[in-house]
C-alpha positions, 0 to 999 in steps of 0.5 A: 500500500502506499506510504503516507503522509508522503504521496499525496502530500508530496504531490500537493507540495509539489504540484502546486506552485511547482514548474511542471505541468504534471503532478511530480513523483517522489516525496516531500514534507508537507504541502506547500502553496508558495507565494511572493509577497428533460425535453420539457425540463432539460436545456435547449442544449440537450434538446439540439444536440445529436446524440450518438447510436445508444449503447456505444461505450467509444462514441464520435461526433459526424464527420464533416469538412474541416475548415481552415484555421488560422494560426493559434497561441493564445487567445489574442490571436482572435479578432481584437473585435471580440470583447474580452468575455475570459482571461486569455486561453492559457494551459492549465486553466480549469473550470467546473460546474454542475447541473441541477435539473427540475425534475431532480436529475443532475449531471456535472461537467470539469473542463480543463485545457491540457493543450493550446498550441498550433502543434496540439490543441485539446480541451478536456470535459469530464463528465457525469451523472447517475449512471457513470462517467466518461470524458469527452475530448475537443480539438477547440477553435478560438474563432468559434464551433469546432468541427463535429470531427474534432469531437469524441468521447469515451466511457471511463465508469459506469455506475451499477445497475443504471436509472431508467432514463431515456439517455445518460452517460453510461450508454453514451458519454457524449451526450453532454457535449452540447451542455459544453459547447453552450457555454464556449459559444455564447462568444458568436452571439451578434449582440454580445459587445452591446450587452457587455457594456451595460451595467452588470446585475447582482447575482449570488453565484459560487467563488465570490461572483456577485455581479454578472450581464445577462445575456439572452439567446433564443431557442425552439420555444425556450430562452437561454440565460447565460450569466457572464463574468470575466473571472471565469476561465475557458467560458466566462459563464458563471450560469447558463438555466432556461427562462432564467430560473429553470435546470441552472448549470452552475460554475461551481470551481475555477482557476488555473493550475500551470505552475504559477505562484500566488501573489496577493491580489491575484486571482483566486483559485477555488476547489469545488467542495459542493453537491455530494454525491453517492458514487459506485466504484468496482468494490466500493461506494463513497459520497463526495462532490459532483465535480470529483472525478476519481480515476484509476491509476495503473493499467486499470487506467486504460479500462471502463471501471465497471461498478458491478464488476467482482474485485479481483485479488490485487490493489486498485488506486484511485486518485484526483487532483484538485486546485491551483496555486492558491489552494489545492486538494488531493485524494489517494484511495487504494483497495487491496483484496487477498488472503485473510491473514495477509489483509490482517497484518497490512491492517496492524502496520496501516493503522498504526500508522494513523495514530501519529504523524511527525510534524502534523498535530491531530485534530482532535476537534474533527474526530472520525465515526467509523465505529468498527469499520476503520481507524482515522484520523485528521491532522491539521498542520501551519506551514509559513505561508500555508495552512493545511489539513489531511486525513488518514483512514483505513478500513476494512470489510466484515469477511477480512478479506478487503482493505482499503487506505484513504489519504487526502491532503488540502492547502490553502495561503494563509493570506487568503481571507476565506482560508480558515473557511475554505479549510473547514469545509475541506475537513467536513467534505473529506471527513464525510467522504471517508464516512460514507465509504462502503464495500460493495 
């Protein structure tokens, strides 16, 4: 099983802040954050969109005749007519968001550019509902839509059992797509540099966005409602909804993680700890945000995690990354199953190792309620300029057979003046994640 507090903690101090653009191997102290002084009910964009034949696990949009491009590096490369409705495109740049429908369904988006350059281009779209998750991948155009051939998609999870519902990712994870192509190409709106040059409204949407302009586009018997600020990355929508009030897809994270330090009065970075949601992974539940997309590591890497698969002998790791600069998380869990006595003695070693952590004080305020399941523990720890939290757990299944380790670590800078608030609800969504985490 993998060491604690090093992996995790190691890839936290290191990433964030850090010149790579991938989260480094080997180990470190502490974390580190561095700075320098339906129809009806469901969006016009599910309405319009054409999906894919149901049932296909792999799924590409129809091909069509590739238009010439011009030459592409950042976004200054556009017509400097365009108004400036985001930062500048730039790798490492992320947003999230989450989709609340009337009917009660949900379904959630993370978008991430990996690549923007003339050589690669790709734009990343996690996404998620009920029944699985998948990832669909774009080929972005600056000036506009990108071609339907630059657009596949593929399934990454899929969730036992499944909903009855008339279309959802587990039979086609490129369904989501359009929800992400409304919010990049409110940009071609005629009228868009007029509305953005009116007074902005008071809203009350996440990561501090108190003001936006409603910009307004008709659909087949709908109004959509885009919510625009320019503090959001990739999009600048902070909420697109129907009619204004109805099925809102809300940002719910944003920032930029590109090896850049943090400085005071730059822009925040933010990690989603909203909207948690019972998750079925092979072997295991466990509740935590919409927008959290825990992946397999390893050759399991390159498979559909079926839910209801049988875990076989062996470890599986999970993890996900989170954040940028100015504030961080990350989560490691790994599943072993084996023979009884084996489980038994990797259990006495693991849980000894939750008791103490050198250089990080226990939170005895944040106790975790495992009662016979597992151990854990939460550690809180003042590090210059940053303040951190991490947990450790291990569990176990009733038969003796399944162990599970549970490692998560947040850092947030000290200067920030919602840190002490971010932290508490990192250690109340990590603390009832590793609650909620059943054997299946």
């Amino acid at each position: 099983m993998a060491g604690w507090p090093g992996a995790v903690l190691g890839w936290v101090s290191r990433w964030v802040g850090s010149d790579s653009k991938q989260p480094p191997e080997g180990d470190v102290d502490v974390p580190r954050v561095h700075v320098t002084e339906k129809e009806e009910a469901r969006p016009v964009a599910e309405k319009e969109e054409v999906r894919p034949a149901a049932g296909k696990k792999k799924a590409r949009s129809g091909a069509g005749k590739k238009k010439a491009r011009p030459a592409v590096g950042t976004q200054e490369d556009a017509p400097s007519s365009r108004p400036a409705l985001h930062p500048a495109w730039r790798e490492g740049q992320y947003v999230t968001y989450v989709l609340t429908r009337d009917d009660g369904s949900w379904a959630a988006l993370a978008m991430s550019l990996v690549s923007w350059s003339e050589e690669r281009r790709l734009l990343l779209v996690d996404v998620k509902d009920e029944t699985g998750d998948g990832t669909v991948f774009i080929r972005p155009d600056p000036y506009g839509a990108p071609d339907p051939e630059d657009i596949s998609a593929e399934l990454r999870r899929e969730a036992a059992g499944g909903k009855e519902v008339d279309f959802h990712v587990a039979d086609n994870p490129g369904f989501l797509a359009p929800l992400a192509l409304n919010l990049l190409l409110v940009r071609d709106l005629p009228y868009l540099s007029e509305v953005l040059q009116r007074p902005p409204r008071k809203v009350g949407h996440p990561c501090g966005l108190e003001t936006c302009h409603r910009v307004i586009s008709e659909g087949t018997g709908y109004e959509k409602h885009h919510d625009m600020n320019p503090a959001v990355p990739l999009t600048g929508v902070a909420c697109l909804s129907v009619d204004g009030k109805r099925n809102p897809l809300t940002v719910t994270s944003f920032g930029v993680r590109d090896g850049s330090t943090w400085e005071p009065g730059s822009a925040d970075d933010f990690v989603d700890l909203s909207h948690p949601k019972p998750t079925e992974h092979r072997g295991f539940t466990m509740t935590y945000p919409a927008t959290w997309f825990l992946r397999s590591e390893g050759e399991e890497a390159e498979e559909t995690e079926l839910a209801d698969a049988a875990l076989e002998e062996g470890e599986r790791a999970y993890r996900v990354q989170l954040g940028g600069p100015s504030c961080a998380l990350a989560l490691s869990l790994s599943v072993f199953k084996g023979a009884p006595e084996e489980v038994a003695a990797m259990r006495a070693s693991e849980s000894t190792s939750v008791e103490v952590v050198e250089g990080w004080a226990r939170h005895e305020e944040a106790p975790l309620a495992l009662e016979e399941r597992g151990v854990g523990a939460m550690f809180t720890r003042v590090d210059g300029a940053n303040t951190c939290r991490a947990v450790r757990a291990v569990l176990w299944n009733e038969a003796g057979d399944v162990l599970t380790t549970f490692t998560a670590s947040g850092a947030v800078v000290s200067a920030r003046a919602d840190c002490e608030e971010v932290l508490s609800a990192m250690e109340r969504v990590l603390g009832e994640a590793v609650e909620s985490f059943r054997f299946t």
